[in-house]
DSSP file (Angstrom, degrees, kcal/mol; ACC not computed):
  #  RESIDUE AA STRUCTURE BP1 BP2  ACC     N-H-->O    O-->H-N    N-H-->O    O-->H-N    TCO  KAPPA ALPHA  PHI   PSI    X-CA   Y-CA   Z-CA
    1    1 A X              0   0    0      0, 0.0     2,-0.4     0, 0.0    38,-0.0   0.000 360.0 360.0 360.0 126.7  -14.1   -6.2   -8.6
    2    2 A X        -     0   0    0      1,-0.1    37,-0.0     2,-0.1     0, 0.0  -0.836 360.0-176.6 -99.7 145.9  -14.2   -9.8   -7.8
    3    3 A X        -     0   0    0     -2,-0.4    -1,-0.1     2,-0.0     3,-0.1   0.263  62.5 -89.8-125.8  15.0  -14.5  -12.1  -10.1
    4    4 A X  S    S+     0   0    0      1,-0.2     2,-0.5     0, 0.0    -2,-0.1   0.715  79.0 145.0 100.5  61.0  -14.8  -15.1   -7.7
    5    5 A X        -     0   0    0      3,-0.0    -1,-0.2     0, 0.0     2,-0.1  -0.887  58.0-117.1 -91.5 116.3  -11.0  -15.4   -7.8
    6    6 A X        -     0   0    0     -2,-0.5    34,-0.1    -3,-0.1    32,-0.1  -0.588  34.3-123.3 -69.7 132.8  -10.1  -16.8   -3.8
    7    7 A X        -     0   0    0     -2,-0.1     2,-0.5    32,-0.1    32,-0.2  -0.226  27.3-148.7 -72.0 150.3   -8.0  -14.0   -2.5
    8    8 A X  E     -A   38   0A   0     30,-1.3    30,-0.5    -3,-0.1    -1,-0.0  -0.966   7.7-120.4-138.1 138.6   -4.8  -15.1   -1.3
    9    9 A X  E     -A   37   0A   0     -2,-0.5     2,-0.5    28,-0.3    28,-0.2  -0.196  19.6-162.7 -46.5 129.3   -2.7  -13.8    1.4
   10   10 A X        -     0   0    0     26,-0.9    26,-0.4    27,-0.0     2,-0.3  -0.977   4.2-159.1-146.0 126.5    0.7  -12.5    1.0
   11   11 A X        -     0   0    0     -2,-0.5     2,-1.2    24,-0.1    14,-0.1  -0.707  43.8 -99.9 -85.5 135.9    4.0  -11.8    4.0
   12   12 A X  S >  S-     0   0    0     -2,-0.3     3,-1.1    12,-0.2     6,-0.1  -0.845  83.4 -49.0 -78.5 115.4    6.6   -9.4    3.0
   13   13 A X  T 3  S-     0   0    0     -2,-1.2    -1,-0.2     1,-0.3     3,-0.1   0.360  75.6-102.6  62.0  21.4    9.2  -11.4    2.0
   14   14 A X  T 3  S+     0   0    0      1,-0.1    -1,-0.3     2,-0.1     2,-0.2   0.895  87.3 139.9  35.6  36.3    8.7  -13.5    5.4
   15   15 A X    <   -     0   0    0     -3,-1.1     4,-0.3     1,-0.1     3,-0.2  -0.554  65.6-126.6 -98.2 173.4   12.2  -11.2    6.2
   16   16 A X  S >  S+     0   0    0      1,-0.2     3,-1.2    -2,-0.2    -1,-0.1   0.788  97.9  78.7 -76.8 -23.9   13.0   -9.5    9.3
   17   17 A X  T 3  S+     0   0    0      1,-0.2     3,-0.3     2,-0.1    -1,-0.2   0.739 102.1  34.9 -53.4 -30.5   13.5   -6.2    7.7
   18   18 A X  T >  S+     0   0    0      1,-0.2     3,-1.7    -3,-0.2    -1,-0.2   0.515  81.5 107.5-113.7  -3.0    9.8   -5.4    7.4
   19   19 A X  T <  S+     0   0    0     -3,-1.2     8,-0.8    -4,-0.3     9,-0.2   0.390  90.7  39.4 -62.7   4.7    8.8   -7.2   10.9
   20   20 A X  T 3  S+     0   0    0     -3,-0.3    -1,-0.2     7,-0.2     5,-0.2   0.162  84.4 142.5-141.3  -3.7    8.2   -3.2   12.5
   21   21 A X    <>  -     0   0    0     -3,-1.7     4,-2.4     3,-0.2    12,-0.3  -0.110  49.4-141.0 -44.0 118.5    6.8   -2.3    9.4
   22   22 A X  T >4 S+     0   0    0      1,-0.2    10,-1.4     2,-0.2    11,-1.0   0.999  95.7  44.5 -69.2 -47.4    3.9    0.1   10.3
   23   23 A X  T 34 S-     0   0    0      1,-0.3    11,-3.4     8,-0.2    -1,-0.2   0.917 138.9  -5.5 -58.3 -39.5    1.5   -0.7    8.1
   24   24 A X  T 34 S+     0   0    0      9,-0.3     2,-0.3    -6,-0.1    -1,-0.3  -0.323  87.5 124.5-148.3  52.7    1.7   -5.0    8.4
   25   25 A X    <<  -     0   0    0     -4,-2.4     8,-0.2    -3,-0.6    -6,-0.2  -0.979  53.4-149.9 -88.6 150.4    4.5   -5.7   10.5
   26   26 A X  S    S+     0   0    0     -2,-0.3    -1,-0.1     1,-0.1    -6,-0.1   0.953  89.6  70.0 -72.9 -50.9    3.4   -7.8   13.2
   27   27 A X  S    S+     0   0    0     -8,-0.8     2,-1.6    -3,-0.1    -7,-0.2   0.740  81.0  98.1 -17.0 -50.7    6.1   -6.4   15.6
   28   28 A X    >   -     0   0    0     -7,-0.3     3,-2.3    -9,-0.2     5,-0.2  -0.476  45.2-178.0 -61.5  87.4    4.3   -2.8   15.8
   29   29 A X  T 3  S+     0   0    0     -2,-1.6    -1,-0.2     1,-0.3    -9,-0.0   0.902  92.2  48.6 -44.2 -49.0    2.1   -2.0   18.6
   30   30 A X  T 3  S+     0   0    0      2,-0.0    -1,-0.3     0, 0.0    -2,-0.1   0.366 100.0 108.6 -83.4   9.6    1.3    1.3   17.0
   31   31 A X  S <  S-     0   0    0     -3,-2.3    -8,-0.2    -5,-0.1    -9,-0.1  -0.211  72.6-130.0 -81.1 168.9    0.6   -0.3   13.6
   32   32 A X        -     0   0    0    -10,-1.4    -9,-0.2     2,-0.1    -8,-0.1   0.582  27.4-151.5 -78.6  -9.3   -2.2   -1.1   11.4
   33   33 A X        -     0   0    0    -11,-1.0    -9,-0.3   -12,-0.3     2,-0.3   0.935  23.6-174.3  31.8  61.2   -1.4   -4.8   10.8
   34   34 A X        -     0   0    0    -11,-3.4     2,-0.5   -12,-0.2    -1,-0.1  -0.684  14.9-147.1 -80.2 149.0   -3.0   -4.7    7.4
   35   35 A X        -     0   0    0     -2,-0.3    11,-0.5    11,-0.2     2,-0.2  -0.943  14.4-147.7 -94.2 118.5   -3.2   -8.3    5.5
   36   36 A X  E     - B   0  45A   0     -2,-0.5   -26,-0.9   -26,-0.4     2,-0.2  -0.614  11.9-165.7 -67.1 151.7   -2.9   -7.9    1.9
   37   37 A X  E     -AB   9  44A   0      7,-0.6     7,-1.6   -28,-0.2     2,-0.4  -0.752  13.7-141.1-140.2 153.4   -4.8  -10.2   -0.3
   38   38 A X  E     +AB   8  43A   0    -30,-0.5   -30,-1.3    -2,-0.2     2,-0.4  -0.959  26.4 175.5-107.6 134.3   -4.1  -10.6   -4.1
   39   39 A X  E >  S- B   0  42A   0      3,-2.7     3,-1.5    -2,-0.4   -32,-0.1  -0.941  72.1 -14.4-151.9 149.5   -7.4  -11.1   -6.1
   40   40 A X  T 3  S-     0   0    0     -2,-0.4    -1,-0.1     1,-0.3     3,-0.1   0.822 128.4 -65.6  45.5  51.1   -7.6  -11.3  -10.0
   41   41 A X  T 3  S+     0   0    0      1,-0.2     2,-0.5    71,-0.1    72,-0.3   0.584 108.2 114.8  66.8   2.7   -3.8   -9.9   -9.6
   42   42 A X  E <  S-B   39   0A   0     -3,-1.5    -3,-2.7    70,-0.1    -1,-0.2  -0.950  70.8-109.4-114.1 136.0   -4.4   -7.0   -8.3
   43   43 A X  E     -BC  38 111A   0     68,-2.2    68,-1.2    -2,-0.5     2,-0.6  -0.226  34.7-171.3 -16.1 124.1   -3.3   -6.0   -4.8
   44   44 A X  E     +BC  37 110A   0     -7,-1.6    -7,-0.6    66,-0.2     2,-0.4  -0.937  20.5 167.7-159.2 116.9   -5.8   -5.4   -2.0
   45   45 A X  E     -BC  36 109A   0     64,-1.9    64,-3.2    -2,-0.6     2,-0.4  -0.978  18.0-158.1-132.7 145.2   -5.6   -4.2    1.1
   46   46 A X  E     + C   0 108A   0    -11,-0.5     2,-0.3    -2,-0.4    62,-0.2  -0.908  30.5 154.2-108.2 146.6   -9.4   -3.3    3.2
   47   47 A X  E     - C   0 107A   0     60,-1.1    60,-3.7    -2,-0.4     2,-0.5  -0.894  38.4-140.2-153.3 149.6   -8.8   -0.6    6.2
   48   48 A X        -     0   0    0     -2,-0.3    58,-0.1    58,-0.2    55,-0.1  -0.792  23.9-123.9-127.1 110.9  -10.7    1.7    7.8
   49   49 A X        -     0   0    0     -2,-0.5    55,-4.0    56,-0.3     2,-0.2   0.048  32.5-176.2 -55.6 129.2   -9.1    5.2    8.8
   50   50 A X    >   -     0   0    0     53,-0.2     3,-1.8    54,-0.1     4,-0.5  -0.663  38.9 -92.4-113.1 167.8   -9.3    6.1   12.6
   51   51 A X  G >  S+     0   0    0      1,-0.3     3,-0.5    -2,-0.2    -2,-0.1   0.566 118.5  75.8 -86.9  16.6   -8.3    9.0   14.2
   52   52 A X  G 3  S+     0   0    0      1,-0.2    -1,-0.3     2,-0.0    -3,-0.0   0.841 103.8  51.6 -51.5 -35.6   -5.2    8.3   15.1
   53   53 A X  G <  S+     0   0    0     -3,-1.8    12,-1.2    11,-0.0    15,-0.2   0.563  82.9 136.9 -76.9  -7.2   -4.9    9.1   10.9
   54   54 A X  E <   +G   64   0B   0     -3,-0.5    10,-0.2    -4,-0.5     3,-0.1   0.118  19.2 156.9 -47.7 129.3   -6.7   12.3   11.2
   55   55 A X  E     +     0   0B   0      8,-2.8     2,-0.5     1,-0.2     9,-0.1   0.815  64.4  19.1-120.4 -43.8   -5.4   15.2    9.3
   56   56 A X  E     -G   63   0B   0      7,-0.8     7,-4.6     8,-0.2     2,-1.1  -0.964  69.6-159.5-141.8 127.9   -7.8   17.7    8.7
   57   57 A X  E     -G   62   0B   0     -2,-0.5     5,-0.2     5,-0.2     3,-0.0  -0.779   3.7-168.7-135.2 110.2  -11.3   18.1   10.8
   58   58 A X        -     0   0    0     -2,-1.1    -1,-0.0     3,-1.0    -2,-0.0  -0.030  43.8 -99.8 -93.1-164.8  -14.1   19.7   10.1
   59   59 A X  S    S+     0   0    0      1,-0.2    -1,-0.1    -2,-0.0    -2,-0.0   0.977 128.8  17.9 -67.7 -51.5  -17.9   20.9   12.3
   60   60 A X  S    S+     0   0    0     -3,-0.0     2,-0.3     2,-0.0    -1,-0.2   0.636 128.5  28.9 -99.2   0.0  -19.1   17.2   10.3
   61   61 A X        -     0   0    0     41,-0.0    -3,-1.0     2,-0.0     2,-0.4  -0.974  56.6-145.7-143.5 153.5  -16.2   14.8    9.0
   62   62 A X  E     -G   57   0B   0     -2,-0.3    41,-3.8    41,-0.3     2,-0.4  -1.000  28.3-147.7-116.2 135.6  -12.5   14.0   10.1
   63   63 A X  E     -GH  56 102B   0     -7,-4.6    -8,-2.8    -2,-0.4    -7,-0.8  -0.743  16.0-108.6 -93.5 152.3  -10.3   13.3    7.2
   64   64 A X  E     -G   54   0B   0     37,-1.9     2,-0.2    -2,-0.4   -10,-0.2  -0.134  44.1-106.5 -33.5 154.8   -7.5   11.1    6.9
   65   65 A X     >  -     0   0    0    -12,-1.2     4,-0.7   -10,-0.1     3,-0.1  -0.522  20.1-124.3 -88.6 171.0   -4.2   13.0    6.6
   66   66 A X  H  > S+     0   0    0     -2,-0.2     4,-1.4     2,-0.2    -1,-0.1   0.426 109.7  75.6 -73.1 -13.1   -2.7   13.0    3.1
   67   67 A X  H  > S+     0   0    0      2,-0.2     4,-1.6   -14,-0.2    -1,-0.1   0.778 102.4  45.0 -78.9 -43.2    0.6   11.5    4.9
   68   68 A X  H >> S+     0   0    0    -15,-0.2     4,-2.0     2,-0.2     3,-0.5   0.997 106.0  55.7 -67.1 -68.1   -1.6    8.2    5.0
   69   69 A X  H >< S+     0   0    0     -4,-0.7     3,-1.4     1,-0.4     4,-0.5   0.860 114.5  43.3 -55.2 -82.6   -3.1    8.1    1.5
   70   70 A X  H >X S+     0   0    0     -4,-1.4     3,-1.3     1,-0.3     4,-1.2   0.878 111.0  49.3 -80.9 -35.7    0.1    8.2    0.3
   71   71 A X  H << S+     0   0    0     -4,-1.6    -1,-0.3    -3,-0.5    -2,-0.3   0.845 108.2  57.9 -52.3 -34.4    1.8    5.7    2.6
   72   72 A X  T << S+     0   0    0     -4,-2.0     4,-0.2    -3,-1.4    -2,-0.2   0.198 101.8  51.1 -72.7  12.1   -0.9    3.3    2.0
   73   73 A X  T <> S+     0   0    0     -3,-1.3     4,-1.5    -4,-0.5    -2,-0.2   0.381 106.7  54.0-125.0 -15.8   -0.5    3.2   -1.8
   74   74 A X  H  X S+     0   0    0     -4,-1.2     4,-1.5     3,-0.2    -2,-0.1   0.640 111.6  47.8-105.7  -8.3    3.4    2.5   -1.6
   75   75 A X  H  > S+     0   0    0     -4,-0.2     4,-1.0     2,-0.2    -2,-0.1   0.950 121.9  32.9 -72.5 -49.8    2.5   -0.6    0.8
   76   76 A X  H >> S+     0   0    0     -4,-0.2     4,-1.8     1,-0.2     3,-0.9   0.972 119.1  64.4 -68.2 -54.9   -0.4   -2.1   -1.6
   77   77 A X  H 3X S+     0   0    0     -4,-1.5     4,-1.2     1,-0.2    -1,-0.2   0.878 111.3  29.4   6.2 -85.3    2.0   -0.6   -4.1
   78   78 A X  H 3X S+     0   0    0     -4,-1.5     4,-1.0     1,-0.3    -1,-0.2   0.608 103.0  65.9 -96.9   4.8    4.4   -2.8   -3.3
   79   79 A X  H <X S+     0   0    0     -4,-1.0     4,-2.9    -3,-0.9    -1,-0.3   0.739  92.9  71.2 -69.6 -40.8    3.1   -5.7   -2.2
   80   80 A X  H  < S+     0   0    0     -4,-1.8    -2,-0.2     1,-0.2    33,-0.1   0.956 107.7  44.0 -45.1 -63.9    1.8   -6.0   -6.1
   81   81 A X  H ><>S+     0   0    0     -4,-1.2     3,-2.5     2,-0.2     5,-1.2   0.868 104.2  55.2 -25.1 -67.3    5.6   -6.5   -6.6
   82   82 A X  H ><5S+     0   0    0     -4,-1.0     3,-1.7     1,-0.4    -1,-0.2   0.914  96.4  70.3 -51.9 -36.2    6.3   -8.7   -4.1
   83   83 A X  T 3<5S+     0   0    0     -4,-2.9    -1,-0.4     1,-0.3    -2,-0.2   0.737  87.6  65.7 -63.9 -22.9    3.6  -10.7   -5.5
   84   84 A X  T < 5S-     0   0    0     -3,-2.5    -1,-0.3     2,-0.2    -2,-0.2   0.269 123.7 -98.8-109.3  12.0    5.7  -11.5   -8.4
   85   85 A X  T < 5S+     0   0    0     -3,-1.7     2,-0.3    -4,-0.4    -3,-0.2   0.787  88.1 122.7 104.1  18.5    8.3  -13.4   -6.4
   86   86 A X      < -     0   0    0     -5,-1.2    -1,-0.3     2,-0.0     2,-0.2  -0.931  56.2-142.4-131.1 148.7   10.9   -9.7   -6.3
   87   87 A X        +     0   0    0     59,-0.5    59,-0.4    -2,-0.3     2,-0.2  -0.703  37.7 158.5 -77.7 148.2   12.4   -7.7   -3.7
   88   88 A X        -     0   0    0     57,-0.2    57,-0.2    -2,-0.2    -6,-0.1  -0.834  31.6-149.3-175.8 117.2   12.3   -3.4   -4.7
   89   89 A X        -     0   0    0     55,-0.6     2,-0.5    -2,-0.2    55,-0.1  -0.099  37.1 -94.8 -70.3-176.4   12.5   -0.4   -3.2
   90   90 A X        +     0   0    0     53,-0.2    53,-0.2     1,-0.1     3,-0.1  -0.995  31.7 174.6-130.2 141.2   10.5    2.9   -4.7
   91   91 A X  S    S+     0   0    0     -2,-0.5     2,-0.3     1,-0.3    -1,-0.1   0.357  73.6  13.5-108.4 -19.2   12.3    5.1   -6.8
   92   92 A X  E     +I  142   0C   0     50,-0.5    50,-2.5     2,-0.0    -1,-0.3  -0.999  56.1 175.0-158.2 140.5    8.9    7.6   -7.8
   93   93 A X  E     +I  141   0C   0     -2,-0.3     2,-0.3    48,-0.2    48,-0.2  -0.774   5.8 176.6-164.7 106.8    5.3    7.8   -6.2
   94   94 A X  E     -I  140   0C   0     46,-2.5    46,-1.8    -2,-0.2     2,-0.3  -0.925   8.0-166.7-127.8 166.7    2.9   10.4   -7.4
   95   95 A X        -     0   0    0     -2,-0.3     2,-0.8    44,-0.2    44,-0.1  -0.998  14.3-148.9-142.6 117.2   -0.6   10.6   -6.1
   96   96 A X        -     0   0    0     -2,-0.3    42,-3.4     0, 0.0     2,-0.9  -0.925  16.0-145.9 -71.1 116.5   -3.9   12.4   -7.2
   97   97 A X  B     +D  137   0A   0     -2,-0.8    40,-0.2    40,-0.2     3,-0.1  -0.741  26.5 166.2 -87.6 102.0   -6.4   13.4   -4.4
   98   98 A X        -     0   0    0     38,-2.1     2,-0.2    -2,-0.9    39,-0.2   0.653  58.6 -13.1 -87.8 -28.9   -9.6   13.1   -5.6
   99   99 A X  S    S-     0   0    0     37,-4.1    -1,-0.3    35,-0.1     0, 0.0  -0.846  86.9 -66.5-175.2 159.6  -11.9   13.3   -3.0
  100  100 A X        -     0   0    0     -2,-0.2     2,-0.5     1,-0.2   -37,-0.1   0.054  32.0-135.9 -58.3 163.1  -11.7   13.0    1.2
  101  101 A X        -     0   0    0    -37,-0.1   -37,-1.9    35,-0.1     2,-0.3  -0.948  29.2-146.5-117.1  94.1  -10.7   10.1    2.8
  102  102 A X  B >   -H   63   0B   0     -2,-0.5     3,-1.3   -39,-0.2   -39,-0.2  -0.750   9.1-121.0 -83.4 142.7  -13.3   10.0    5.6
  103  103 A X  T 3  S+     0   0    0    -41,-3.8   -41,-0.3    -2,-0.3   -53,-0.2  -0.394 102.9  26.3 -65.1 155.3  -12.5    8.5    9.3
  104  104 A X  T 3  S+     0   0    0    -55,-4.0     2,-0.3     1,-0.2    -1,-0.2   0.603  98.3 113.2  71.8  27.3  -14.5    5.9   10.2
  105  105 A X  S <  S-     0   0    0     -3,-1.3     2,-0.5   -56,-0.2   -56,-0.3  -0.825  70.7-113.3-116.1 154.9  -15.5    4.5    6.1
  106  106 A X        -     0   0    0     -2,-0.3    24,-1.3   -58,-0.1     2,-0.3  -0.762  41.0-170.7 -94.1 138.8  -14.4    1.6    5.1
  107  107 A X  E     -CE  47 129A   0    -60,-3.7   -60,-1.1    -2,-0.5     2,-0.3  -0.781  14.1-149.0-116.4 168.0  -11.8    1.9    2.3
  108  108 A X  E     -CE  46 128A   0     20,-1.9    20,-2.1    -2,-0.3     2,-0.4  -0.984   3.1-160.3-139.5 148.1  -10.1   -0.4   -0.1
  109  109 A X  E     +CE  45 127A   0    -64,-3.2   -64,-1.9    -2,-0.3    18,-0.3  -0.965  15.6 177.5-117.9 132.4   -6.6    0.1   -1.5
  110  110 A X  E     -CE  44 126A   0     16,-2.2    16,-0.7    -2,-0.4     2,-0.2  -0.583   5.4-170.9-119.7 171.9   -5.7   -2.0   -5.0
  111  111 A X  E     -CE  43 125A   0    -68,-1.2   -68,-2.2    14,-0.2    14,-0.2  -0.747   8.9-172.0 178.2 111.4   -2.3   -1.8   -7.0
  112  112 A X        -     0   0    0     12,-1.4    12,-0.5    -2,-0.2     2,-0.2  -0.582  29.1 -98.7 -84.8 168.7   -1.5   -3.4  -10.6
  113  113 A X        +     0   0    0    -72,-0.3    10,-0.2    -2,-0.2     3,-0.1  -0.808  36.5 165.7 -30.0 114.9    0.9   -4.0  -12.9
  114  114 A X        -     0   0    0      8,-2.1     9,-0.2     1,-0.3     2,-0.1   0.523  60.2 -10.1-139.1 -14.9    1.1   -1.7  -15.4
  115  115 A X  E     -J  122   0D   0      7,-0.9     7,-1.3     0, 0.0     2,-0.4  -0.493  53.7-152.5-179.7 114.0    4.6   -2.1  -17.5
  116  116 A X  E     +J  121   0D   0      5,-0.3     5,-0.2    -2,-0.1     2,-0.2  -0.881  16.1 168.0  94.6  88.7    7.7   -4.0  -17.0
  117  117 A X        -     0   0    0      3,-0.9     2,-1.0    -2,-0.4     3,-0.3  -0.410  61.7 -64.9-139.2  91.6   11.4   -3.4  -18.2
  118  118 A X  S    S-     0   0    0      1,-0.2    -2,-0.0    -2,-0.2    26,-0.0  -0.876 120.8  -9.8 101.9-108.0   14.3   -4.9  -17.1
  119  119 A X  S    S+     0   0    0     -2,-1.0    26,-0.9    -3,-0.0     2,-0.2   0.279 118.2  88.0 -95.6   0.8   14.5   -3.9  -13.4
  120  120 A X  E     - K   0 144D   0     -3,-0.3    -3,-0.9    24,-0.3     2,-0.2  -0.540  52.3-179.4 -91.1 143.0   12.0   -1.5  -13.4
  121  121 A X  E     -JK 116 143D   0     22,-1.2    22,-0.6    -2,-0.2     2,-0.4  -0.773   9.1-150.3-163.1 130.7    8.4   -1.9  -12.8
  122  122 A X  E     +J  115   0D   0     -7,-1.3    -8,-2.1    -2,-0.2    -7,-0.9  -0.836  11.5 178.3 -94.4 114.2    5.5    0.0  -12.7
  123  123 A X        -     0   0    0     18,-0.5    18,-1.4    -2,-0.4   -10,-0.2  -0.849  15.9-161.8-148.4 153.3    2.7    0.1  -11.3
  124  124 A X        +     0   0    0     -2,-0.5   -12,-1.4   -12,-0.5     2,-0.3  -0.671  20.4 162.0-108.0 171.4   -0.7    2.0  -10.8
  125  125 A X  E     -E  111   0A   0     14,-0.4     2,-0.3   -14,-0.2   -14,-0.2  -0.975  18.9-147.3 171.6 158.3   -3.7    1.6   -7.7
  126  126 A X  E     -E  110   0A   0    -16,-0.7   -16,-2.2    -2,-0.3     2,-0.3  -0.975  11.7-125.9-152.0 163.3   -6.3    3.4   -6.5
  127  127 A X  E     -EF 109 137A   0     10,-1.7     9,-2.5    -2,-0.3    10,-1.1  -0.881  26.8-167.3-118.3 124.9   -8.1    4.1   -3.0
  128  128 A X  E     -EF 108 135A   0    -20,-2.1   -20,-1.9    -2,-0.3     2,-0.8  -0.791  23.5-143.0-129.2 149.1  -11.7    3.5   -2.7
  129  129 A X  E >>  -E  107   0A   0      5,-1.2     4,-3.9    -2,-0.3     3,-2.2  -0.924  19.8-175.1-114.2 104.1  -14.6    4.5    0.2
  130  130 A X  T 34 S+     0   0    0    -24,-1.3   -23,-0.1    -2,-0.8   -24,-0.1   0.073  89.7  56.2 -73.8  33.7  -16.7    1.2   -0.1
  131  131 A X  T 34 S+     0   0    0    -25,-0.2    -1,-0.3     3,-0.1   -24,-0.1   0.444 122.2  22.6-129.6  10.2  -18.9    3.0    2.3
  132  132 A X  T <4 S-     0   0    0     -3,-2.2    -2,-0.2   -26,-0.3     3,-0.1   0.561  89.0-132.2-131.8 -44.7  -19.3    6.5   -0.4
  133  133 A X     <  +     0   0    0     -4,-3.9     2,-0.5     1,-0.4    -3,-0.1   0.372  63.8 144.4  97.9  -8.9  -18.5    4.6   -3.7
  134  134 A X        -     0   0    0     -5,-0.4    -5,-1.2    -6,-0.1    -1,-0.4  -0.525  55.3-131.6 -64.5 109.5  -16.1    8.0   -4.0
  135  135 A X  E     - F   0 128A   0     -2,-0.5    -7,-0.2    -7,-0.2     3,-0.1  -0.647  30.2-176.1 -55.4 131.3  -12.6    7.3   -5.7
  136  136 A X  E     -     0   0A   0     -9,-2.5   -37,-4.1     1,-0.3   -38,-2.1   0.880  56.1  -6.8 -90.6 -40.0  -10.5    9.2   -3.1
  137  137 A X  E     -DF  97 127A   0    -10,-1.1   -10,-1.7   -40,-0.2    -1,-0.3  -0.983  52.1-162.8-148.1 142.5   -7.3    8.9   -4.5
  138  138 A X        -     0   0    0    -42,-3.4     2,-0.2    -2,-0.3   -12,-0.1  -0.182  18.2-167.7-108.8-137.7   -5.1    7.2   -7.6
  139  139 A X        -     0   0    0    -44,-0.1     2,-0.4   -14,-0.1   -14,-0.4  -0.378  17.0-148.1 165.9 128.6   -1.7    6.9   -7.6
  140  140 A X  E     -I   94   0C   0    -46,-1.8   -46,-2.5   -16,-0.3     2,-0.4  -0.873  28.4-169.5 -95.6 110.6    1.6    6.0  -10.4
  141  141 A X  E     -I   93   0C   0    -18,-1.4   -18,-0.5    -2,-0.4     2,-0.4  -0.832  21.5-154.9-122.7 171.2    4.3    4.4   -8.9
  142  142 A X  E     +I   92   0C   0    -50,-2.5   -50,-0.5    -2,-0.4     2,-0.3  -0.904  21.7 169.8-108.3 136.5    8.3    3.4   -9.9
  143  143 A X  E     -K  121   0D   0    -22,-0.6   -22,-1.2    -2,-0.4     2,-0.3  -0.817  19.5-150.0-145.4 152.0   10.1    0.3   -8.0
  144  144 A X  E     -K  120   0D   0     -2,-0.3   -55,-0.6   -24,-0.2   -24,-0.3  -0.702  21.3-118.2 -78.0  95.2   13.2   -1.2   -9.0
  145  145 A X        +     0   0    0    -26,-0.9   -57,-0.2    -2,-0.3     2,-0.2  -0.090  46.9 163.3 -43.8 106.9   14.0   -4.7   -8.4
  146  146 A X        -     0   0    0    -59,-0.4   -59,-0.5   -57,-0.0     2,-0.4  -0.442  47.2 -95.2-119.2-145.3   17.4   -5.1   -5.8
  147  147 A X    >>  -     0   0    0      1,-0.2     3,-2.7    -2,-0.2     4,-1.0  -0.670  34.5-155.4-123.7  65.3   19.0   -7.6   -3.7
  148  148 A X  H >> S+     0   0    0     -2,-0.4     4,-1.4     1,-0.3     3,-0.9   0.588  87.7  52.4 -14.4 -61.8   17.7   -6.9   -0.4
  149  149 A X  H 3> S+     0   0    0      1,-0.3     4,-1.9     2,-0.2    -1,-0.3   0.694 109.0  44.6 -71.5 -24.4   20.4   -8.2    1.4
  150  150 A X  H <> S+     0   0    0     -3,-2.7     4,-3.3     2,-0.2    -1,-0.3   0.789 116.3  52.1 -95.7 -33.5   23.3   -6.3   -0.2
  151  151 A X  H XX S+     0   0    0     -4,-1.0     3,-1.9    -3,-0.9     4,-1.3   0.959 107.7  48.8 -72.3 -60.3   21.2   -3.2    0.0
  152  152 A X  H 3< S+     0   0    0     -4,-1.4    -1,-0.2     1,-0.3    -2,-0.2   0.390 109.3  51.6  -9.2 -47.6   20.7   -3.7    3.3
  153  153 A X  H 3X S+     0   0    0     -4,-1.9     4,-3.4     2,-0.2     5,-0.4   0.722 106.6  55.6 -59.7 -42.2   24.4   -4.3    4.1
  154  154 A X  H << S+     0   0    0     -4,-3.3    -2,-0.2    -3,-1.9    -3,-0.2   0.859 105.2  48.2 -78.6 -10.3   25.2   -1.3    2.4
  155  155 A X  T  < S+     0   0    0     -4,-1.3    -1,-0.2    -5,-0.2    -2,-0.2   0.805 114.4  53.4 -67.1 -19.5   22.6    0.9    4.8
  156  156 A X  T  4 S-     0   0    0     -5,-0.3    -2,-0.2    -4,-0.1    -1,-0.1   0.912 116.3-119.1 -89.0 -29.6   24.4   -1.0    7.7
  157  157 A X     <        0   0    0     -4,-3.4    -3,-0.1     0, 0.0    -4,-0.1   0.161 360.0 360.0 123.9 -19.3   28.0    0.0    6.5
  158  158 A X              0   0    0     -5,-0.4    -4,-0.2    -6,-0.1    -5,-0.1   0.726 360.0 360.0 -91.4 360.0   29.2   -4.1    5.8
């Protein structure tokens, strides 16, 4: 829902860590290079599933795999976050599938805020077929707010 709020455009963290990032790093040939947009605060990302994303294919439809669905909600997911100026990882991401994800419909994926405590943040988001009007999927996530760079160091070993 728009509410004629101008969408605005958001980088992960303009760091190098995410530059191979499948979903929007620019770096990936094999990627989607999705642009997130924020509008009225919520998270927004538009794609339309191809069949490189195919999971399951029937005599009339191919769906998206479930592998997507859920990768694409911890991206919008966390972009929602990001939007509030914080670096976070996910700690918890659960997902109701509510109805296929067809290839070749245009979807949209959105992600709020939902609750706030300390380092913790919460947030909820849902998957849409602008071309069916079907909710496909919703989804409850966890992230915790770190320190990129020290986590980072500690995956590298310094």
């Amino acid at each position: 829902m728009n509410t004629g709020t101008k969408p605005k455009k958001v980088k992960p963290f303009n760091s190098p860590y995410y530059k191979k990032c499948f979903v929007c790093g620019p770096d990936n040939p094999a990627g989607m290079h999705l642009q997130n947009t924020f509008i009225d605060g919520k998270s927004h990302m538009e794609f339309t599933p191809t069949e490189d994303m195919a999971g399951l294919t029937t005599s009339k439809h191919t769906l998206m795999h479930g592998g997507f669905t859920c990768m694409l909600f911890d991206e919008v997911m966390m972009y929602v976050v990001m939007g509030l100026g914080l670096e976070a990882v996910t700690l918890n991401l659960s997902i109701d599938y509510l109805s296929p994800a067809r290839v070749g419909h245009r979807m949209t994926a959105e992600a709020w805020i939902t609750d706030r405590e300390r380092k913790k943040i919460w947030v909820s988001g849902e998957i849409n077929d602008l071309d069916t009007g079907e909710l496909v999927a919703k989804a409850e996530g966890l992230y915790l707010q770190i320190d990129m760079t020290s986590f980072i160091d500690n995956i590298d070993g310094n």
